[in-house]
VOPAGU-2260 file (C-alpha; in pm, 1 decimal, decimal comma):
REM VOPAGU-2260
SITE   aa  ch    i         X         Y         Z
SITE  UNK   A    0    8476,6   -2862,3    1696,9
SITE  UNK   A    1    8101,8   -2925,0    1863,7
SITE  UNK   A    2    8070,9   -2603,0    2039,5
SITE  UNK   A    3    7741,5   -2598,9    2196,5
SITE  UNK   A    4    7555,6   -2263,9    2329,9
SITE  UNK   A    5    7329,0   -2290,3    2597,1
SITE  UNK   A    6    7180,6   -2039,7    2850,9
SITE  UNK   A    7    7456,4   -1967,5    3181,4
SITE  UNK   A    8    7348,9   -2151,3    3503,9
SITE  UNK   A    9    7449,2   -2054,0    3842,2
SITE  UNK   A   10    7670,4   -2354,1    3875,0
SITE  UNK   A   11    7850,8   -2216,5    3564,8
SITE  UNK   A   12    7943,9   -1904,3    3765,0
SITE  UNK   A   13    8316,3   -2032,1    3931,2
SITE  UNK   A   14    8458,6   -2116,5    3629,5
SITE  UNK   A   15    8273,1   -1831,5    3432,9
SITE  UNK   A   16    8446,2   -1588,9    3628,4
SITE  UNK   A   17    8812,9   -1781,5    3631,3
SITE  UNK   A   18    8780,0   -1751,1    3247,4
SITE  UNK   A   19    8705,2   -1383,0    3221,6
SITE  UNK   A   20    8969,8   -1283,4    3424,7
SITE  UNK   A   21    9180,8   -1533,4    3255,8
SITE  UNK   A   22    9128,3   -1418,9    2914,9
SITE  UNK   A   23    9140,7   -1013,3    3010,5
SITE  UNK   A   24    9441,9   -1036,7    3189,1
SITE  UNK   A   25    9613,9   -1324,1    2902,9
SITE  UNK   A   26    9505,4   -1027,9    2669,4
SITE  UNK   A   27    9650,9    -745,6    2859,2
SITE  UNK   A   28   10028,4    -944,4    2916,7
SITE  UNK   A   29    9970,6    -939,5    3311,3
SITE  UNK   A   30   10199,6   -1175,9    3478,3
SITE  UNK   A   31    9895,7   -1337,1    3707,3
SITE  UNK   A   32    9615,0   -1298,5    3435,6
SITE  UNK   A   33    9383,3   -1470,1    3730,4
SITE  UNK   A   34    9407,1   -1201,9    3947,5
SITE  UNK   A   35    9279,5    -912,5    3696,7
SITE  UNK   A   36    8987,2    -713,6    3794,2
SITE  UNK   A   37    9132,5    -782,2    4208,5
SITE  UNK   A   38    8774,4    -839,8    4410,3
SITE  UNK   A   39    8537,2    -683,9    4150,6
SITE  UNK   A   40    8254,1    -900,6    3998,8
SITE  UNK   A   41    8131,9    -923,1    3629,1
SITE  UNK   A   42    7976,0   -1249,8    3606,6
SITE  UNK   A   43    7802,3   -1319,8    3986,9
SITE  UNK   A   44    7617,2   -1011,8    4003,3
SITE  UNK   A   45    7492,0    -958,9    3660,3
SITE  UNK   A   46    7361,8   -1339,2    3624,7
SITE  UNK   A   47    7174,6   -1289,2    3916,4
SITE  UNK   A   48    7009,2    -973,4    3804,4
SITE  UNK   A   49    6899,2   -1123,1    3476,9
SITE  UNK   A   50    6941,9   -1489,9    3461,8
SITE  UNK   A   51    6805,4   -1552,3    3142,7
SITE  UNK   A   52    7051,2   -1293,2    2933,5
SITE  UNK   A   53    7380,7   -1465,2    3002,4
SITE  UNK   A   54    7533,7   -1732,7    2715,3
SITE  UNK   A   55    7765,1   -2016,5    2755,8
SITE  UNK   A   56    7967,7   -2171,2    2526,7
SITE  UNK   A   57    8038,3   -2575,7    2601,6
SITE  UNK   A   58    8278,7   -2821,8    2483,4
SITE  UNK   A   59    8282,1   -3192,1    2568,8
SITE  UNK   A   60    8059,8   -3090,9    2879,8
SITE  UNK   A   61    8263,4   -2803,9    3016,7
SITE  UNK   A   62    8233,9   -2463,9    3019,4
SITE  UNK   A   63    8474,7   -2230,0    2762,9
SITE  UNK   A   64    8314,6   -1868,9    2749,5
SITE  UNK   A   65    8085,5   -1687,6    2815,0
SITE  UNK   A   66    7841,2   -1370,9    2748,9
SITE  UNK   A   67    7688,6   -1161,1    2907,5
SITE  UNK   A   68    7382,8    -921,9    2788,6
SITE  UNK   A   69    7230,2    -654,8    2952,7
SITE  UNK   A   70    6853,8    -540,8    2892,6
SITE  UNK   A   71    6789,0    -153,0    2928,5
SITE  UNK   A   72    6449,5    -131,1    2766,3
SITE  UNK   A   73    6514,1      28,3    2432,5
SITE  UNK   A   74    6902,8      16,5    2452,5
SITE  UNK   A   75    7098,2    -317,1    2525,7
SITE  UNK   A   76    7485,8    -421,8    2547,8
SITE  UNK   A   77    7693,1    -742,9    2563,8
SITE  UNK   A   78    8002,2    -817,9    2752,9
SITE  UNK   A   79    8227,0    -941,9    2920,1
SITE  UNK   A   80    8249,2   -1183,6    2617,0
SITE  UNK   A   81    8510,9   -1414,5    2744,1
SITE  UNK   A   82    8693,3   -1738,1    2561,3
SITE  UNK   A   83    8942,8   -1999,3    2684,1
SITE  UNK   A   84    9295,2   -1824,1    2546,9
SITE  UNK   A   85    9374,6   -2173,6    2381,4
SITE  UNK   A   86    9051,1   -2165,9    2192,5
SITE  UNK   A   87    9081,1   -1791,2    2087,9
SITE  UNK   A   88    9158,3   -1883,0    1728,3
SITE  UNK   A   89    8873,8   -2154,6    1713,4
SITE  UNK   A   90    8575,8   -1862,4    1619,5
SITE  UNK   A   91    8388,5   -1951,1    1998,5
SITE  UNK   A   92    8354,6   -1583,5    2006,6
SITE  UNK   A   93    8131,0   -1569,5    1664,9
SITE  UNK   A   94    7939,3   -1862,3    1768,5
SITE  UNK   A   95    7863,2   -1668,8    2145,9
SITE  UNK   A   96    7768,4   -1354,5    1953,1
SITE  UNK   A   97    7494,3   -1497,2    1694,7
SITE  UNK   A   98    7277,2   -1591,8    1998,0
SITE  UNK   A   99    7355,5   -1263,3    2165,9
SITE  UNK   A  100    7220,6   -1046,7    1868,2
SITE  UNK   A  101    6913,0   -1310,1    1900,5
SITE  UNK   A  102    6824,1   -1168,8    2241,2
SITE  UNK   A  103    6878,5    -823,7    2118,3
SITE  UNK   A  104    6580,9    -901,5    1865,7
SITE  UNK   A  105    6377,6   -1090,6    2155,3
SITE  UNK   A  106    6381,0    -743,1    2390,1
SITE  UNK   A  107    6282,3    -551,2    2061,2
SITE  UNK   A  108    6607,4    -294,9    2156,3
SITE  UNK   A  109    6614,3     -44,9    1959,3
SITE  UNK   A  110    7003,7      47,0    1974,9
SITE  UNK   A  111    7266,2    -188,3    2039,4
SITE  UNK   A  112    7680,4    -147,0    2193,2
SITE  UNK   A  113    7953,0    -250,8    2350,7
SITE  UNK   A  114    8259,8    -173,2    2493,9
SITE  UNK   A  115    8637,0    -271,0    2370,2
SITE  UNK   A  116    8973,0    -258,3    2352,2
SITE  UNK   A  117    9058,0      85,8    2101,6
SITE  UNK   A  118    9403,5      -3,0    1978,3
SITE  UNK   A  119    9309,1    -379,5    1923,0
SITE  UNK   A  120    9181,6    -453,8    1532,0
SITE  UNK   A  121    9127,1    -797,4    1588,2
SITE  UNK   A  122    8846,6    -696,9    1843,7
SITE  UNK   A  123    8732,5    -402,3    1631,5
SITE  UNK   A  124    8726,0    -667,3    1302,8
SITE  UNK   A  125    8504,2    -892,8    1500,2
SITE  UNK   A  126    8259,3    -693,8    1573,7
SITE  UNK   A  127    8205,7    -527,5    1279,8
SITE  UNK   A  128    8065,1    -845,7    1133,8
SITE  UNK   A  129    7797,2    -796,9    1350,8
SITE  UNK   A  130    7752,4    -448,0    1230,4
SITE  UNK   A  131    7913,2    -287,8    1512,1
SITE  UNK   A  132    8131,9      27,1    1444,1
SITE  UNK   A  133    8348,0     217,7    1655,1
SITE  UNK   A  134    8271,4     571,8    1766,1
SITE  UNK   A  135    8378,7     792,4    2011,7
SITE  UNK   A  136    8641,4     690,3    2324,1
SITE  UNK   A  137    8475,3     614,8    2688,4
SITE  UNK   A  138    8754,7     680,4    2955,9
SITE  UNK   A  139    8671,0     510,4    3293,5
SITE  UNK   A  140    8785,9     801,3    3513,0
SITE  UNK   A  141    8837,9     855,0    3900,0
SITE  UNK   A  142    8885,8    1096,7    4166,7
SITE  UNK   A  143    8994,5    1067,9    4502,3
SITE  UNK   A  144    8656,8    1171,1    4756,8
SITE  UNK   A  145    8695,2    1308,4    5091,2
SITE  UNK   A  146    8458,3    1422,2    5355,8
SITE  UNK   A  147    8289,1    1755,2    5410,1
SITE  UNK   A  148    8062,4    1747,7    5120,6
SITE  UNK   A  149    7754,1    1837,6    5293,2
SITE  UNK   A  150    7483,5    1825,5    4935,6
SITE  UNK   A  151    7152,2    1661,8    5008,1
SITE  UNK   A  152    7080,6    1345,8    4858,5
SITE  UNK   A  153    6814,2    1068,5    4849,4
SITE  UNK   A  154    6878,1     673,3    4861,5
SITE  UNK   A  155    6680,3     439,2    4708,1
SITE  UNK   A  156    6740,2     152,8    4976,8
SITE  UNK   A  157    6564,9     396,6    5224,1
SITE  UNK   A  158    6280,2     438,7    5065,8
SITE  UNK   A  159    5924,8     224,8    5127,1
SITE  UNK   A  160    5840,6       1,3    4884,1
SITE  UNK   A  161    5553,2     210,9    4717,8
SITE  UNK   A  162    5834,8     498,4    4741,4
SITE  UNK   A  163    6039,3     248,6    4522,0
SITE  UNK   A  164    5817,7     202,4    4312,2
SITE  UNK   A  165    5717,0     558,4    4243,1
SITE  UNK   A  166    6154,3     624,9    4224,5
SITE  UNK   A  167    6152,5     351,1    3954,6
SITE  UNK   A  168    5881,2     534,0    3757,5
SITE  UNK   A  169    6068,9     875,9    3772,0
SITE  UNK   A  170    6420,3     705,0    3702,4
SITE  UNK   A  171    6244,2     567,2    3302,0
SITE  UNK   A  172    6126,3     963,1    3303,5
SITE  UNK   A  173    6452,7    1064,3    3263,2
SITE  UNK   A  174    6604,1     848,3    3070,3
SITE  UNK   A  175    6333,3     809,7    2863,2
SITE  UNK   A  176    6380,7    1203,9    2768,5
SITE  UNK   A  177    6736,2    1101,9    2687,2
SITE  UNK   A  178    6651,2     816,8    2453,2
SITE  UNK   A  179    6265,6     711,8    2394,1
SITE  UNK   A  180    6283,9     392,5    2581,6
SITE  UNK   A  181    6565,8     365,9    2793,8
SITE  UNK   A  182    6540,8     183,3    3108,4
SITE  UNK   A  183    6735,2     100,2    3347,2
SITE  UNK   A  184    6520,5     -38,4    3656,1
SITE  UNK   A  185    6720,1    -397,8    3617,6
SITE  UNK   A  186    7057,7    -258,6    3760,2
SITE  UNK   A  187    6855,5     -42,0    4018,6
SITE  UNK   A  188    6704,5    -300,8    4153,3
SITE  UNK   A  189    6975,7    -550,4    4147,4
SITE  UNK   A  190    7205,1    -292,8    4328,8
SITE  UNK   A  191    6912,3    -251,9    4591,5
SITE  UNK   A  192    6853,7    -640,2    4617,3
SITE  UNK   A  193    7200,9    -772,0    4605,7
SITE  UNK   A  194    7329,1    -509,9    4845,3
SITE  UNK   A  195    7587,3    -357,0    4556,4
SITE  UNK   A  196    7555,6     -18,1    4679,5
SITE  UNK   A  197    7257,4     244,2    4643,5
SITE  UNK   A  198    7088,4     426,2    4355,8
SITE  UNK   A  199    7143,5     835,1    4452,6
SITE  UNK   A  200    6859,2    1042,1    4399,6
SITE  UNK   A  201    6897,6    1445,4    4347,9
SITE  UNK   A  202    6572,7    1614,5    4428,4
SITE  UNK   A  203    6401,5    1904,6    4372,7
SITE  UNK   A  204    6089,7    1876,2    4553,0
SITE  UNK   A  205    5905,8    1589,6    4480,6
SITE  UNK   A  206    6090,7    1626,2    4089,3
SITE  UNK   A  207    6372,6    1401,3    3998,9
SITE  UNK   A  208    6698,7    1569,4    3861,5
SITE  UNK   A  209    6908,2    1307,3    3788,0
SITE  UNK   A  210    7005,5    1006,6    3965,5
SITE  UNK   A  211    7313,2     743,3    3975,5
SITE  UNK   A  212    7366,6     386,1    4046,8
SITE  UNK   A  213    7612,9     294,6    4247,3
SITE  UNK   A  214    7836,8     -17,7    4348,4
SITE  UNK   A  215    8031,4     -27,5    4623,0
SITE  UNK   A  216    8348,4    -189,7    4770,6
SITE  UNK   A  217    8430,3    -614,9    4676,7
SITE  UNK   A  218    8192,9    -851,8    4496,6
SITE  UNK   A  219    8057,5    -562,8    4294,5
SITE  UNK   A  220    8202,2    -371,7    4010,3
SITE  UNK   A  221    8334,3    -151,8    4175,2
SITE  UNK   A  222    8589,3    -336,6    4405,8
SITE  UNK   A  223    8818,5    -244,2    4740,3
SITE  UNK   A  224    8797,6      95,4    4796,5
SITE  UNK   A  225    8610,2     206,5    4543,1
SITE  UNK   A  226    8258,4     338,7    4442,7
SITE  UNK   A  227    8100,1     331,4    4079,1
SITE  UNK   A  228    7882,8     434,4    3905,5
SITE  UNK   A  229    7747,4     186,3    3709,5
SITE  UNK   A  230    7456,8     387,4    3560,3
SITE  UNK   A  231    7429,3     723,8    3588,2
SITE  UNK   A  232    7127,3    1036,6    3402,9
SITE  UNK   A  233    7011,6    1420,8    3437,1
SITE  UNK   A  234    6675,0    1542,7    3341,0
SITE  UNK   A  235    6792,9    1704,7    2999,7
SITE  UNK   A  236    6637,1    2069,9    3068,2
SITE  UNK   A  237    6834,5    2380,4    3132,4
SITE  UNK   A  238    6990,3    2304,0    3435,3
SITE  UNK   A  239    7122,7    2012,7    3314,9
SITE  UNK   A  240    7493,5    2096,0    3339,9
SITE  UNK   A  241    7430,6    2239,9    3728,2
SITE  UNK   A  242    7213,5    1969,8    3815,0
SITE  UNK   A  243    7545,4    1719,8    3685,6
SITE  UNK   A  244    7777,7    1900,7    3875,4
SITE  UNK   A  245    7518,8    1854,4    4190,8
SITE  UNK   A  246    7508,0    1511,1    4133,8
SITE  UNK   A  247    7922,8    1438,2    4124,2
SITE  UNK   A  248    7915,2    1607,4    4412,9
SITE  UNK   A  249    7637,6    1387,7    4537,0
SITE  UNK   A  250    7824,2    1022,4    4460,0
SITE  UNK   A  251    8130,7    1149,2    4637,9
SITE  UNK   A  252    7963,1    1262,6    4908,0
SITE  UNK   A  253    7788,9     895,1    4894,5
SITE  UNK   A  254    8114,8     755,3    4851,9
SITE  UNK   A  255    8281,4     929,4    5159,0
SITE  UNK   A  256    8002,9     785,1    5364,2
SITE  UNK   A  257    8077,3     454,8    5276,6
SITE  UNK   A  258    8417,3     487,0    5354,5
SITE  UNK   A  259    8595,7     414,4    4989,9
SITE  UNK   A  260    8878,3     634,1    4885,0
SITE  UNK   A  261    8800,7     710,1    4520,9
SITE  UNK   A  262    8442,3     775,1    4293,2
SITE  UNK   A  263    8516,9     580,8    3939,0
SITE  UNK   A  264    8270,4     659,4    3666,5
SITE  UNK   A  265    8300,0     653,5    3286,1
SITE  UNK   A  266    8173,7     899,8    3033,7
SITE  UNK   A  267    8188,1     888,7    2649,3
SITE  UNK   A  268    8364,7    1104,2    2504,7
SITE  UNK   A  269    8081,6    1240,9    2239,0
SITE  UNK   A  270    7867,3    1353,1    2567,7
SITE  UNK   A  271    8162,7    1586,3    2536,3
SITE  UNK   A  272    8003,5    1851,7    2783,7
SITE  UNK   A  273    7960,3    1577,0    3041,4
SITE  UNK   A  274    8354,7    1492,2    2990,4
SITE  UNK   A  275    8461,1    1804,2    2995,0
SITE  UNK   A  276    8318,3    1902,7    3362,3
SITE  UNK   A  277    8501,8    1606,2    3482,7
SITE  UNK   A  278    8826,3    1660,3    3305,4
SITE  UNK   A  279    8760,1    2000,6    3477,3
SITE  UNK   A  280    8681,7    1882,8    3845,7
SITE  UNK   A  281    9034,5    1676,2    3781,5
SITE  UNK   A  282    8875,5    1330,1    3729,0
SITE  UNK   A  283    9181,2    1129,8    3583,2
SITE  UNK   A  284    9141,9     848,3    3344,1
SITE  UNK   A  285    9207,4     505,3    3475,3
SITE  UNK   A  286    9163,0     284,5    3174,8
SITE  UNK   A  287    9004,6     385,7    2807,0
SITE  UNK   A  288    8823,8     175,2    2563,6
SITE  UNK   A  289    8590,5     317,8    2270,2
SITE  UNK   A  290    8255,4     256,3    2217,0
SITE  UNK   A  291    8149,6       3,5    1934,1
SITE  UNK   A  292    7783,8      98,2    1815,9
SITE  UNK   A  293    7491,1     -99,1    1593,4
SITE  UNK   A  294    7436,4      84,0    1235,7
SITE  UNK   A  295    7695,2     357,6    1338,3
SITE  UNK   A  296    7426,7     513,5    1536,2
SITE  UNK   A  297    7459,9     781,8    1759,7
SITE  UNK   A  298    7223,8     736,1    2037,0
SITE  UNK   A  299    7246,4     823,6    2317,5
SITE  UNK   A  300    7651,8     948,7    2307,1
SITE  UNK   A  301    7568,9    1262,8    2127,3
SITE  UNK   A  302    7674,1    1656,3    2292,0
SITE  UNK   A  303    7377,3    1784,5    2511,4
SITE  UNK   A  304    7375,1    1421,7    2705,0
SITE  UNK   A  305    7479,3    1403,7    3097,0
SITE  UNK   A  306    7505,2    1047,4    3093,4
SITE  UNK   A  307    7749,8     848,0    3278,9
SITE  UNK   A  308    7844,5     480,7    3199,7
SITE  UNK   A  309    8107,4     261,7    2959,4
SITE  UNK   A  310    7935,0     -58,8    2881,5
SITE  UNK   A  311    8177,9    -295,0    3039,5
């Protein structure tokens, strides 16, 4: 089988998104597997906020999976890694992946992940042959927001475009004191330029404390009704588990402005103080998956971190 792998184009993205839901929902035994994910958006947005780190996979001239990698300066992760069901057994999966770990190499990441399926070995088994293990469990969790939360807040969308720039700078700050190198200016600006939602900023003076980014209602991923947080860090000092609290407060209180009816975030389960103030504030767990890491490495899901995301 001539399976050829060749950089995603945006005419690729139609039938690059019919096959990711296709596959997920074949996977998960829904009756209409090309209705999963409802309105949300894995492929559209993330092509267009890095062209050049999404993989197809091509046979006789049409499209039959695809990758997707994302770049956060030190740290990097793939997916959705979608197949055509009927080629599922024909390795296109393996041949997507070699590539993948290529760019990895090209961006000079120091840590690698993903995000899977924890009761599946067939997913766990492929991974590990690209050294990937599975660590800790990363619930996606929820709450429902209302209004009335009256916490102070910045927005990167409102801010001039020096102000961006300086936001940008303070954003690496913090996550670079959570793992030497972590950036994750691509999804901040793609959320500001594709209108996905807003990157929240928690203050303290002219001091960042921690900030979140955001996605907001269809044609993100988020969805109807619904905002996420696709990225989200506190500065890790001593007020790192207020300043958390401060800033769940702050994304619903975003989220009630926008008019959604629920906050969706996820949290890995080895950032187990971070997990445990949401179990706390009543967060409820949507949808689990566990977190597949390069070399067994920790990184940056270790106790002490308030980091929110899941890798999807």
């Amino acid at each position: 089988m001539d399976i050829r792998i060749r950089p995603l184009e945006e005419r690729d993205l139609p039938e690059a998104d019919r096959i990711i839901r296709l596959a997920f929902g074949t996977f998960l035994g829904l009756p209409d597997p090309t209705k999963t994910f409802g309105d949300s958006d894995f492929a559209y947005t993330r092509l267009r906020a890095s062209p050049a780190s999404a993989l197809g996979a091509e046979l006789d001239g049409k499209l039959v999976g695809s990758n997707f990698a994302t770049h956060w300066g030190s740290f990097g992760f793939f997916g959705p890694l979608s197949v055509e069901p009927h080629l599922w057994e024909h390795k296109v999966a393996q041949r997507l992946l070699g590539p993948t770990m290529n760019l990895f190499k090209r961006w000079g990441c120091r840590h690698t992940g993903l995000f899977t399926f924890s009761d599946s070995a067939k997913h766990a088994g492929l991974y590990q042959k690209f050294g990937y293990w599975p660590r800790f469990l990363t619930p996606v969790m929820s709450t429902p927001v209302a209004n009335g939360n009256s916490i102070r807040y910045a927005r990167f969308s409102q801010l001039s475009t020096e102000e961006k720039r300086q936001a940008l700078r303070a954003c690496r700050e913090v996550t670079d004191a959570i793992y030497e190198g972590l950036d994750v200016s691509v999804d901040i600006s793609a959320a500001d330029t594709q209108h996905l939602g807003d990157t929240i900023l928690l203050l303290d003076g002219s001091r960042l404390d921690a900030f979140a980014v955001c996605h907001v209602g269809p044609k993100t991923e988020a969805g109807s009704g619904v905002c996420y947080a696709k990225f989200a860090a506190v500065r890790p000092d001593a007020a790192a588990a207020s300043n958390f609290e401060k800033l769940l407060d702050a994304c619903e209180a975003y989220s009630a402005a926008r008019g959604v009816a629920r906050f969706s975030a996820g949290v890995n389960m080895a950032r187990h103080e971070a997990y445990r103030t949401m179990v706390q504030r009543r967060y409820r767990t949507d949808l689990q998956g566990v977190a597949m890491q390069s070399g067994n490495d920790a990184a940056f899901n270790r106790p002490g971190v308030f980091v929110l995301d899941d890798w999807r």
